[in-house]
mmCIF file as gemmi writes it, N, C-alpha and C atoms, coordinates in Angstrom:
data_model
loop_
_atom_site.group_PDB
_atom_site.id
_atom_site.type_symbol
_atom_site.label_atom_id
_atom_site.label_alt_id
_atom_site.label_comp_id
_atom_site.label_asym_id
_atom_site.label_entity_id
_atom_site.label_seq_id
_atom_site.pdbx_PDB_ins_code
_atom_site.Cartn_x
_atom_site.Cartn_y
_atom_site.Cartn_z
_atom_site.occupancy
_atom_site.B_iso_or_equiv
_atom_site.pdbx_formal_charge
_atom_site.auth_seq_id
_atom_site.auth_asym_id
_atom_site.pdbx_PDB_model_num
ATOM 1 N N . UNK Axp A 1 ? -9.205 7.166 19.713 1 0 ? 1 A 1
ATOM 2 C CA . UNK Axp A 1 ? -8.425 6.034 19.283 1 0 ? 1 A 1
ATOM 3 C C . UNK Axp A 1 ? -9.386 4.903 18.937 1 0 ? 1 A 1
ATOM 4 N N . UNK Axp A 2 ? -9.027 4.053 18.035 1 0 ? 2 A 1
ATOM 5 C CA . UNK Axp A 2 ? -9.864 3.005 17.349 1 0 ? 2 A 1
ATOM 6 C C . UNK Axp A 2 ? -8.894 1.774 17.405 1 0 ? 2 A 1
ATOM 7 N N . UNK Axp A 3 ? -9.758 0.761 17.626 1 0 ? 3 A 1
ATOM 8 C CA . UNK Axp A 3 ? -9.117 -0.299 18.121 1 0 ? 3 A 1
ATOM 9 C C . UNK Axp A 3 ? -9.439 -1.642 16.766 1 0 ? 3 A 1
ATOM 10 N N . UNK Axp A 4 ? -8.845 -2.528 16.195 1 0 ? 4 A 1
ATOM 11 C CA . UNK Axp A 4 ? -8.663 -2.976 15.118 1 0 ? 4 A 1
ATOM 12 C C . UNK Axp A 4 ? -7.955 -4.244 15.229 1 0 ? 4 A 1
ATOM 13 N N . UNK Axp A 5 ? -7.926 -5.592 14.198 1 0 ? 5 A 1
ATOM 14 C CA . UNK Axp A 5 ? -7.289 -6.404 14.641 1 0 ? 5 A 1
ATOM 15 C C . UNK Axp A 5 ? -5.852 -6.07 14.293 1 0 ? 5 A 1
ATOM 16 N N . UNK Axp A 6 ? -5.075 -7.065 14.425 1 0 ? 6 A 1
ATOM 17 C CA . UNK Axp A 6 ? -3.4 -6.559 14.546 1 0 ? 6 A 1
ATOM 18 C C . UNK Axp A 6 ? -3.239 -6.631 12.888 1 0 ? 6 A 1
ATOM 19 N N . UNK Axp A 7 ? -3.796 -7.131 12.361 1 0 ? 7 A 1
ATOM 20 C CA . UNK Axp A 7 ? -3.688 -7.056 10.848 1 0 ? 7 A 1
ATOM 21 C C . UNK Axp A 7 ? -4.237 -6.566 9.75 1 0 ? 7 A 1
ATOM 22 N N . UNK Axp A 8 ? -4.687 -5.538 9.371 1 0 ? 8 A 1
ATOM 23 C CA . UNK Axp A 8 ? -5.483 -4.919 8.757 1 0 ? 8 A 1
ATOM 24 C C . UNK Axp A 8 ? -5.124 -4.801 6.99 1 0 ? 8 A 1
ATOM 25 N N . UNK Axp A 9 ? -5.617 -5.319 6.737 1 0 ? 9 A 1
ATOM 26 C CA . UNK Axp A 9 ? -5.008 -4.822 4.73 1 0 ? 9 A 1
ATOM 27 C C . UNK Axp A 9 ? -5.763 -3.629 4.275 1 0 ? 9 A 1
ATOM 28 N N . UNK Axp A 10 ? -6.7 -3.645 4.854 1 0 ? 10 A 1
ATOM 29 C CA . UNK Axp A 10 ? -6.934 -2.655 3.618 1 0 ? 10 A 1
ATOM 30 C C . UNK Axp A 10 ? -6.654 -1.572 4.619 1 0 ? 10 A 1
ATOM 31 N N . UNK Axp A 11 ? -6.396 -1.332 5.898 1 0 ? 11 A 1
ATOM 32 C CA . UNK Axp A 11 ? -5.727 -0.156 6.572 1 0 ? 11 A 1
ATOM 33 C C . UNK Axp A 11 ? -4.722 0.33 6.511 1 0 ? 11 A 1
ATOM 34 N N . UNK Axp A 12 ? -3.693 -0.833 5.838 1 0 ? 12 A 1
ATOM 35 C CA . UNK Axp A 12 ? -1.97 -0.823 5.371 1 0 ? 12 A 1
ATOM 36 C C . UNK Axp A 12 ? -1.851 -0.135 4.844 1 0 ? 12 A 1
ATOM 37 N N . UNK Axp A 13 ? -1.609 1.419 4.283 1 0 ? 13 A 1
ATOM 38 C CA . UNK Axp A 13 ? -1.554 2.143 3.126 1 0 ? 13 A 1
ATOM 39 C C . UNK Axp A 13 ? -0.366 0.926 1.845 1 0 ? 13 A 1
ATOM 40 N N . UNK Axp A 14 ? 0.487 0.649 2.848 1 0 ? 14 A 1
ATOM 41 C CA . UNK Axp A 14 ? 1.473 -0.315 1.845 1 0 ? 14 A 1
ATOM 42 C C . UNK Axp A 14 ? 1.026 -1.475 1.199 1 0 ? 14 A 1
ATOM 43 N N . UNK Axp A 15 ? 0.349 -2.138 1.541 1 0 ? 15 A 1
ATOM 44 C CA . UNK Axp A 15 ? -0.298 -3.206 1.175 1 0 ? 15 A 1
ATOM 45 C C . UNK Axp A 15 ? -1.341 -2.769 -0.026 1 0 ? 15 A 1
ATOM 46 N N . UNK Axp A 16 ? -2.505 -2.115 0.373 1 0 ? 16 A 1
ATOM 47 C CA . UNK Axp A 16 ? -3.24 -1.916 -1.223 1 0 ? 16 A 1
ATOM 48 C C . UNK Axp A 16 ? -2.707 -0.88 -1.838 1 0 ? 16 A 1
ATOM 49 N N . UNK Axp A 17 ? -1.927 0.033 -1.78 1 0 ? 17 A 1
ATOM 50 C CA . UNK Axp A 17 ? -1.589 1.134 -2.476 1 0 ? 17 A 1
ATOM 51 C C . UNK Axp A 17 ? -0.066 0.9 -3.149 1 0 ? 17 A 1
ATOM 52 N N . UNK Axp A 18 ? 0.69 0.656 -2.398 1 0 ? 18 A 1
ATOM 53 C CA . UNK Axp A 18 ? 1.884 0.913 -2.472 1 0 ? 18 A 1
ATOM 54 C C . UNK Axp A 18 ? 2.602 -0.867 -3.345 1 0 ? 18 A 1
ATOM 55 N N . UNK Axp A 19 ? 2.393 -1.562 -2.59 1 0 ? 19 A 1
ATOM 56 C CA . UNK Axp A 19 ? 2.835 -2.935 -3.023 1 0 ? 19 A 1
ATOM 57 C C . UNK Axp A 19 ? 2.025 -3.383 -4.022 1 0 ? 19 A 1
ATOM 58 N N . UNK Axp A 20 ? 0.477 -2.764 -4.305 1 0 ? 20 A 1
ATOM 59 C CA . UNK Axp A 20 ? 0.282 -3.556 -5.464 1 0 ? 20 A 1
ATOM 60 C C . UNK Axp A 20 ? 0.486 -2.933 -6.893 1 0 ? 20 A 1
ATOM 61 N N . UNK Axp A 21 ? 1.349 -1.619 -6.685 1 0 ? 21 A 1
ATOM 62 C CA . UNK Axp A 21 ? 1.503 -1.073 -8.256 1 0 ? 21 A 1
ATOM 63 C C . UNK Axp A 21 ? 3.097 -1.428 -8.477 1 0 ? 21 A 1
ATOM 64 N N . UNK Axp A 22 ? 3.58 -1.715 -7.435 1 0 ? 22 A 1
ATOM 65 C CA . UNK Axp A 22 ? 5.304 -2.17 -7.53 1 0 ? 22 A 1
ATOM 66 C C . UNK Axp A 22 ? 5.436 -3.832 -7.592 1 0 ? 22 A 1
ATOM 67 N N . UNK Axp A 23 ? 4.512 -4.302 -7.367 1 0 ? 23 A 1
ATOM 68 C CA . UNK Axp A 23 ? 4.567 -5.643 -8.206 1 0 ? 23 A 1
ATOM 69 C C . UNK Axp A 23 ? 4.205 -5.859 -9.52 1 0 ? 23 A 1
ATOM 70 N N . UNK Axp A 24 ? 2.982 -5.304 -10.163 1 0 ? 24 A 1
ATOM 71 C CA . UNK Axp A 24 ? 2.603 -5.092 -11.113 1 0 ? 24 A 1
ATOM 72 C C . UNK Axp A 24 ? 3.811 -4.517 -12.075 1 0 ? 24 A 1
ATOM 73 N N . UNK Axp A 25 ? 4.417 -3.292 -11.305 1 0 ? 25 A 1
ATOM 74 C CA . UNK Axp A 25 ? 6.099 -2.796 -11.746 1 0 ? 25 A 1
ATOM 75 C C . UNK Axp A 25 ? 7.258 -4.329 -12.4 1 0 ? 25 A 1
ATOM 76 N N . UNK Axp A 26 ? 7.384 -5.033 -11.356 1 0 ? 26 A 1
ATOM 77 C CA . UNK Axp A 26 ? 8.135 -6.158 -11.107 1 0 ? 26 A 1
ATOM 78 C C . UNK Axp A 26 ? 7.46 -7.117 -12.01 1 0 ? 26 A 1
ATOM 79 N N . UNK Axp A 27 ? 6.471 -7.575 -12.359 1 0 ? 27 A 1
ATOM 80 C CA . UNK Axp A 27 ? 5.86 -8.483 -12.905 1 0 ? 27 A 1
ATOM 81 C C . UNK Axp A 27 ? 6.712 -8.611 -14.381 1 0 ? 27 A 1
ATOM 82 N N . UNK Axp A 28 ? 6.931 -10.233 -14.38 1 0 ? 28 A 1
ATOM 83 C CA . UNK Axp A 28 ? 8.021 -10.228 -15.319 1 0 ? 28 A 1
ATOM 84 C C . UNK Axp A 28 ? 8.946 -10.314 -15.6 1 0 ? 28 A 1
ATOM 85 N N . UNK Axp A 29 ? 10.141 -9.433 -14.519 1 0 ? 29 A 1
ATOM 86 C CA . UNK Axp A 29 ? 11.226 -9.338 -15.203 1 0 ? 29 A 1
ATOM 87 C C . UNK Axp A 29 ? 11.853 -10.188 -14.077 1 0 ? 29 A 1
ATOM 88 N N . UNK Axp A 30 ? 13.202 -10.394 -14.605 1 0 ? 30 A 1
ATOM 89 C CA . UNK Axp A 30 ? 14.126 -11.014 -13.835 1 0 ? 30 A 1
ATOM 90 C C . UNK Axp A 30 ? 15.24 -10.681 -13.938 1 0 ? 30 A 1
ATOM 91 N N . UNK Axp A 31 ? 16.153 -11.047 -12.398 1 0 ? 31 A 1
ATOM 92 C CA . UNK Axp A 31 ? 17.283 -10.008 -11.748 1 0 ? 31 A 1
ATOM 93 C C . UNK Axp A 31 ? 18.318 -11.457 -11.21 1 0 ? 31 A 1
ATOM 94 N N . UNK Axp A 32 ? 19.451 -11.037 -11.256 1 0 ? 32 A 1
ATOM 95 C CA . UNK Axp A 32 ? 20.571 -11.724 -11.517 1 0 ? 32 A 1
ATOM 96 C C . UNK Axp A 32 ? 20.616 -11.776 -9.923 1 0 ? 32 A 1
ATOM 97 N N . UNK Axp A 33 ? 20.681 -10.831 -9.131 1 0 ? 33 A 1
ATOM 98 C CA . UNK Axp A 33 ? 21.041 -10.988 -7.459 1 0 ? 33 A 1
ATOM 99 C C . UNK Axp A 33 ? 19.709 -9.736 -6.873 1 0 ? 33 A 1
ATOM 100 N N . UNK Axp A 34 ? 20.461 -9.428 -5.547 1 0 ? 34 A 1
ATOM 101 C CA . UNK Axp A 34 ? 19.759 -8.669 -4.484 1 0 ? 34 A 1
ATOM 102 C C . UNK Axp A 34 ? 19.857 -7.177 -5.091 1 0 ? 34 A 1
ATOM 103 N N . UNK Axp A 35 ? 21.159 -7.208 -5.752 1 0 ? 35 A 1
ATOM 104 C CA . UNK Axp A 35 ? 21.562 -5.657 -5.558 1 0 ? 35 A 1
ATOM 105 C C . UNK Axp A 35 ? 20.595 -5.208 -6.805 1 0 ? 35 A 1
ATOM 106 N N . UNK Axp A 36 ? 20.188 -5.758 -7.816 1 0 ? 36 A 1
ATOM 107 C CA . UNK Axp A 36 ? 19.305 -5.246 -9.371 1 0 ? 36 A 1
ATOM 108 C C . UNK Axp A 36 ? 18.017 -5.272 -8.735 1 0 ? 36 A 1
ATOM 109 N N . UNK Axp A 37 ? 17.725 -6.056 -7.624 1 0 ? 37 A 1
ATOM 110 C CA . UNK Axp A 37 ? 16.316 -5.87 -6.85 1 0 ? 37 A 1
ATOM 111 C C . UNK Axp A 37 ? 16.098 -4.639 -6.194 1 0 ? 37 A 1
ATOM 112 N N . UNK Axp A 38 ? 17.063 -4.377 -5.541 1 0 ? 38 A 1
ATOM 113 C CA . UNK Axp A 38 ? 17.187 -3.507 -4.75 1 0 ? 38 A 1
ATOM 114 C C . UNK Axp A 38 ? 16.94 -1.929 -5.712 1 0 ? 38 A 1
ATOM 115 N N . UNK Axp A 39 ? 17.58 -1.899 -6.85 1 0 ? 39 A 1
ATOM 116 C CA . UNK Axp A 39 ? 18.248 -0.918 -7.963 1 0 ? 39 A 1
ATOM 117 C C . UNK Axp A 39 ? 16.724 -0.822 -8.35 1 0 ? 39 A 1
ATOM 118 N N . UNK Axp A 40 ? 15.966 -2.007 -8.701 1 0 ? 40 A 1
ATOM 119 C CA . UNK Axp A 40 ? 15.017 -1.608 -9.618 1 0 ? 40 A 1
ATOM 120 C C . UNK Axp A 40 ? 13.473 -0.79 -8.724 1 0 ? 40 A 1
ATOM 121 N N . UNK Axp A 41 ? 13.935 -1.434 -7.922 1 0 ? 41 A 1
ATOM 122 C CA . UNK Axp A 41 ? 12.543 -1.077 -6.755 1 0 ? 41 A 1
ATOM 123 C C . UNK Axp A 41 ? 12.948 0.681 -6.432 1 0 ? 41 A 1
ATOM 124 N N . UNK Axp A 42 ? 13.704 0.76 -5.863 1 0 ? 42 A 1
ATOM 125 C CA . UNK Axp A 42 ? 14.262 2.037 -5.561 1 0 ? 42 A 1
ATOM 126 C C . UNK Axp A 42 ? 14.122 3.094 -6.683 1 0 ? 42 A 1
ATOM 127 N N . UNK Axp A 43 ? 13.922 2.501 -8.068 1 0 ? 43 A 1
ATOM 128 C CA . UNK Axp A 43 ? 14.139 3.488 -9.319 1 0 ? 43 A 1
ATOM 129 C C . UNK Axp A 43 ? 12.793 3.734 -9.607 1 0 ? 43 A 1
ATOM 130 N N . UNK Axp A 44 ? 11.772 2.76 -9.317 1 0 ? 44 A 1
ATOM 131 C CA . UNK Axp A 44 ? 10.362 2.706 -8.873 1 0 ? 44 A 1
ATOM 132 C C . UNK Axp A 44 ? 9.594 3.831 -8.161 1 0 ? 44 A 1
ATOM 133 N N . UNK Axp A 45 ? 10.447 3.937 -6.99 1 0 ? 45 A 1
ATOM 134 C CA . UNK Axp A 45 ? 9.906 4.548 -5.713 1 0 ? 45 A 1
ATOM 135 C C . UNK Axp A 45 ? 10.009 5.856 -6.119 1 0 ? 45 A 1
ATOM 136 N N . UNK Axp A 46 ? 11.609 6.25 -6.761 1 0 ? 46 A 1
ATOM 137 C CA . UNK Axp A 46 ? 12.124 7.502 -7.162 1 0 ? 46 A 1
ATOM 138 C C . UNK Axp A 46 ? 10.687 8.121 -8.035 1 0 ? 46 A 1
ATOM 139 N N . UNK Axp A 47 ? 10.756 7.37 -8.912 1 0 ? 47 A 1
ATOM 140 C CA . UNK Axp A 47 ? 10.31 7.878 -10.481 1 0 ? 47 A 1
ATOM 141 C C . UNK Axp A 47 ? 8.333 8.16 -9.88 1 0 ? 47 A 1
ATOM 142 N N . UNK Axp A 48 ? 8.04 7.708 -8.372 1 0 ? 48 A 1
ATOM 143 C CA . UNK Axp A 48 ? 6.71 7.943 -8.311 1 0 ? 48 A 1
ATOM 144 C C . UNK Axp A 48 ? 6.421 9.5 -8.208 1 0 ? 48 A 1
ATOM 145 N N . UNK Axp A 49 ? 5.603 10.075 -8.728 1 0 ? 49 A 1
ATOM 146 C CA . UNK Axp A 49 ? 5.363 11.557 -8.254 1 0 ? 49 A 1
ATOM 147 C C . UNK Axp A 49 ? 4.555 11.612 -6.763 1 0 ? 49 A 1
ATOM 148 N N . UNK Axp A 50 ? 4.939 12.523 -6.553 1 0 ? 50 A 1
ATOM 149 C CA . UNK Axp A 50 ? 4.488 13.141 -4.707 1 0 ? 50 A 1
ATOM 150 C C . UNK Axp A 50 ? 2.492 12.797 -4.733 1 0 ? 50 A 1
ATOM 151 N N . UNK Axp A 51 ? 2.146 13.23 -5.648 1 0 ? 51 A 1
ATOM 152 C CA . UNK Axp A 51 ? 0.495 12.956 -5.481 1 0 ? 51 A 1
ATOM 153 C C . UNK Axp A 51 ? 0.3 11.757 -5.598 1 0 ? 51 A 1
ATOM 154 N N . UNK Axp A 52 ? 0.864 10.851 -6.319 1 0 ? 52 A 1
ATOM 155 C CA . UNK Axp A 52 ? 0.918 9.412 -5.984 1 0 ? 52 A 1
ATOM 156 C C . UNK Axp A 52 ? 0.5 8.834 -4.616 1 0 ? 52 A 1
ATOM 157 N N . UNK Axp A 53 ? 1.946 9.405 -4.176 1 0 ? 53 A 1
ATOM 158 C CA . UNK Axp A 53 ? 1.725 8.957 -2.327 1 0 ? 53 A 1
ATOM 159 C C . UNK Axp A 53 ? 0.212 9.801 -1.819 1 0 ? 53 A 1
ATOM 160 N N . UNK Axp A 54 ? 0.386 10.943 -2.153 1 0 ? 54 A 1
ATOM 161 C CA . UNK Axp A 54 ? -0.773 11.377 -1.458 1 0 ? 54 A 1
ATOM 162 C C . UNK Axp A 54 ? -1.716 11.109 -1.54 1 0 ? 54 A 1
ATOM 163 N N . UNK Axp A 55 ? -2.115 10.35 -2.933 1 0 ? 55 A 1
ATOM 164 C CA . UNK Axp A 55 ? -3.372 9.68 -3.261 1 0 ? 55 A 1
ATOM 165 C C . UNK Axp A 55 ? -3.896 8.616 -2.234 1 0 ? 55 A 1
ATOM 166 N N . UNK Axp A 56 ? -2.738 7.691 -2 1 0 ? 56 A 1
ATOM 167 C CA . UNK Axp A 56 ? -2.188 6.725 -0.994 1 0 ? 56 A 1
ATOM 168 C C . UNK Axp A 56 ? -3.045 6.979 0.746 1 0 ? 56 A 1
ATOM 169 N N . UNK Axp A 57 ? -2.496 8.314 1.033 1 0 ? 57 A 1
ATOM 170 C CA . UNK Axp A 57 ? -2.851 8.78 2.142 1 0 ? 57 A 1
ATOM 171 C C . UNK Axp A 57 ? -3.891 9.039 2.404 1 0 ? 57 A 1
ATOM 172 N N . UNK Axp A 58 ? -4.465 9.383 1.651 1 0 ? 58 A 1
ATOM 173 C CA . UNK Axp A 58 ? -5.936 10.086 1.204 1 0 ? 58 A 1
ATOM 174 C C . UNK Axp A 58 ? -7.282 9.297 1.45 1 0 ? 58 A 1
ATOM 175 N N . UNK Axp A 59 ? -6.617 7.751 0.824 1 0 ? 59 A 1
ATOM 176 C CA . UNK Axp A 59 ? -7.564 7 0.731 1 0 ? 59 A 1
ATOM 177 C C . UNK Axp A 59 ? -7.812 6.22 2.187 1 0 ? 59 A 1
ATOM 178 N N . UNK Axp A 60 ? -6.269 6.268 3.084 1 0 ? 60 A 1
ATOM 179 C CA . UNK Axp A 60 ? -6.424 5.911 4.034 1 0 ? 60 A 1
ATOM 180 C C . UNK Axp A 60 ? -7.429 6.558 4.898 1 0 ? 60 A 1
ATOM 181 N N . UNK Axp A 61 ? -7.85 8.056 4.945 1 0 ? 61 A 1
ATOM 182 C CA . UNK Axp A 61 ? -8.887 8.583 5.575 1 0 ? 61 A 1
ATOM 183 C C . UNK Axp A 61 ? -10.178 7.819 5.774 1 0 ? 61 A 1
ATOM 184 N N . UNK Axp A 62 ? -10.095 7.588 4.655 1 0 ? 62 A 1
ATOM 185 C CA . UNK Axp A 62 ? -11.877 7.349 4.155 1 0 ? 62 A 1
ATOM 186 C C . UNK Axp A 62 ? -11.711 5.51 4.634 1 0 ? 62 A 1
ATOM 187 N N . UNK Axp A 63 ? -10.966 4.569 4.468 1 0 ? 63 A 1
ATOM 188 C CA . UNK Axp A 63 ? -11.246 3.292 5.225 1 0 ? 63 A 1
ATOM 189 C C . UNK Axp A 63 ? -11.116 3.683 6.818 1 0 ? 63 A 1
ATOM 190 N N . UNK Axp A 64 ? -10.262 4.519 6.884 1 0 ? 64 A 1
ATOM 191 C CA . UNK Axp A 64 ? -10.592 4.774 8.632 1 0 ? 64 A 1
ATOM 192 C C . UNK Axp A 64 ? -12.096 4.956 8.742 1 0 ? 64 A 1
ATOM 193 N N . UNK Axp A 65 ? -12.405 6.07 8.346 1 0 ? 65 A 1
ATOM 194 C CA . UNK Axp A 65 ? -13.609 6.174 8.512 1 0 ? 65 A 1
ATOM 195 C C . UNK Axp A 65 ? -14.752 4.934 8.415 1 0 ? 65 A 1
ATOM 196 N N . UNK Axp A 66 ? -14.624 4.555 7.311 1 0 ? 66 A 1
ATOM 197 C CA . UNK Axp A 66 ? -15.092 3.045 7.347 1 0 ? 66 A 1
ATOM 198 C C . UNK Axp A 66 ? -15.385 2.184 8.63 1 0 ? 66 A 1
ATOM 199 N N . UNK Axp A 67 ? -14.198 2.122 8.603 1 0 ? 67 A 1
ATOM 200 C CA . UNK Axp A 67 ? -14.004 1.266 10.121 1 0 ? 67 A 1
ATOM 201 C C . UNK Axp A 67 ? -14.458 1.383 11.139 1 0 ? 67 A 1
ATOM 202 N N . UNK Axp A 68 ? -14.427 3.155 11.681 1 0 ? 68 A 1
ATOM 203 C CA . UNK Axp A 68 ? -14.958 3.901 12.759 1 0 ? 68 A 1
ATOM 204 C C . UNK Axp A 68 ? -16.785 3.448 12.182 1 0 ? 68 A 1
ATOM 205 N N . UNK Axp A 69 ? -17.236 3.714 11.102 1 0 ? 69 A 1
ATOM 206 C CA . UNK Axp A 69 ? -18.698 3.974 11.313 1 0 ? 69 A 1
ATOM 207 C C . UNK Axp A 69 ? -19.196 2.41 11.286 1 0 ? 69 A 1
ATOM 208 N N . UNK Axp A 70 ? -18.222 1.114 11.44 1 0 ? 70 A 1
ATOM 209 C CA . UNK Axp A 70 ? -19.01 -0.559 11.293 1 0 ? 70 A 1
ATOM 210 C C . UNK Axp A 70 ? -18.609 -0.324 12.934 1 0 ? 70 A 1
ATOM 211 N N . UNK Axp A 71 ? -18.058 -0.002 13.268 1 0 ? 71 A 1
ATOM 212 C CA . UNK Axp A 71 ? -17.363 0.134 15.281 1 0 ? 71 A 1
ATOM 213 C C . UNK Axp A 71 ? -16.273 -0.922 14.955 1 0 ? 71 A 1
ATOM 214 N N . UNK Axp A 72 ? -15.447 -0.359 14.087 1 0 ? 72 A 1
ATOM 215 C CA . UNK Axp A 72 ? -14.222 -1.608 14.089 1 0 ? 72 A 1
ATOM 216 C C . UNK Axp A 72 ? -14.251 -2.988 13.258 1 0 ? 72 A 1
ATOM 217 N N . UNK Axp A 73 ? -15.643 -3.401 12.956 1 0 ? 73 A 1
ATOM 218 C CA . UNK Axp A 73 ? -15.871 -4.413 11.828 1 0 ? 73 A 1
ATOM 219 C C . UNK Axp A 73 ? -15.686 -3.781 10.524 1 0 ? 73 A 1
ATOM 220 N N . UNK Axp A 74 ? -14.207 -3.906 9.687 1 0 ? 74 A 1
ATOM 221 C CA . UNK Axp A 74 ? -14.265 -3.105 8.739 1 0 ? 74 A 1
ATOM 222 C C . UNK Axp A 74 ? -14.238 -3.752 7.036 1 0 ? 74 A 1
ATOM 223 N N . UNK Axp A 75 ? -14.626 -5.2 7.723 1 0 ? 75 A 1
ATOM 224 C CA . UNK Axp A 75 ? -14.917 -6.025 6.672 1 0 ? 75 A 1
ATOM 225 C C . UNK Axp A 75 ? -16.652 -6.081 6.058 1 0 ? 75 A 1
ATOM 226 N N . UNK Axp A 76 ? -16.446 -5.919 4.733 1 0 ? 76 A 1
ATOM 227 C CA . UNK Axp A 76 ? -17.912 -6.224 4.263 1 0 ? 76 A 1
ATOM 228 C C . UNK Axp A 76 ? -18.119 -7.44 4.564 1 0 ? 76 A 1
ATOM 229 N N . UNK Axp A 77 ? -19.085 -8.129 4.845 1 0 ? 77 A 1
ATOM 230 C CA . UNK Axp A 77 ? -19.673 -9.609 4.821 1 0 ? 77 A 1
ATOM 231 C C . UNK Axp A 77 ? -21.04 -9.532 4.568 1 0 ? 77 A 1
């Protein structure tokens, strides 16, 4: 087990992987209420192919690793 601060971004798979190609998605347009937000994101998620995510996952390995070989400092400085 590896110990880390409580906030990690680039450990988030959601944060660099996931949220920054569905904003980039979103960038632009505009929605009348919750429910076309809801509609468009979801049609997003649908339309991603499976290696997508896995790409996602994948990459999470290798910043773990990262992390493990600074001893938990997993920031460049």
């Amino acid at each position: 087990m590896i110990t880390h601060p409580p906030y990690s971004p680039d450990l988030a798979p959601n944060d660099y992987h996931l949220f920054t190609k569905l904003k980039e998605n979103l960038a632009g347009m505009r929605f009348s209420n919750d429910d076309e937000v809801k509609d468009e994101v979801l049609r997003y998620l649908n339309d991603m192919a499976a290696s997508w995510y896995d790409m996602g996952i994948q990459k999470l390995l290798q910043r773990l690793q990262k992390c493990i070989d600074r001893n938990g400092d997993y920031v460049e400085k």
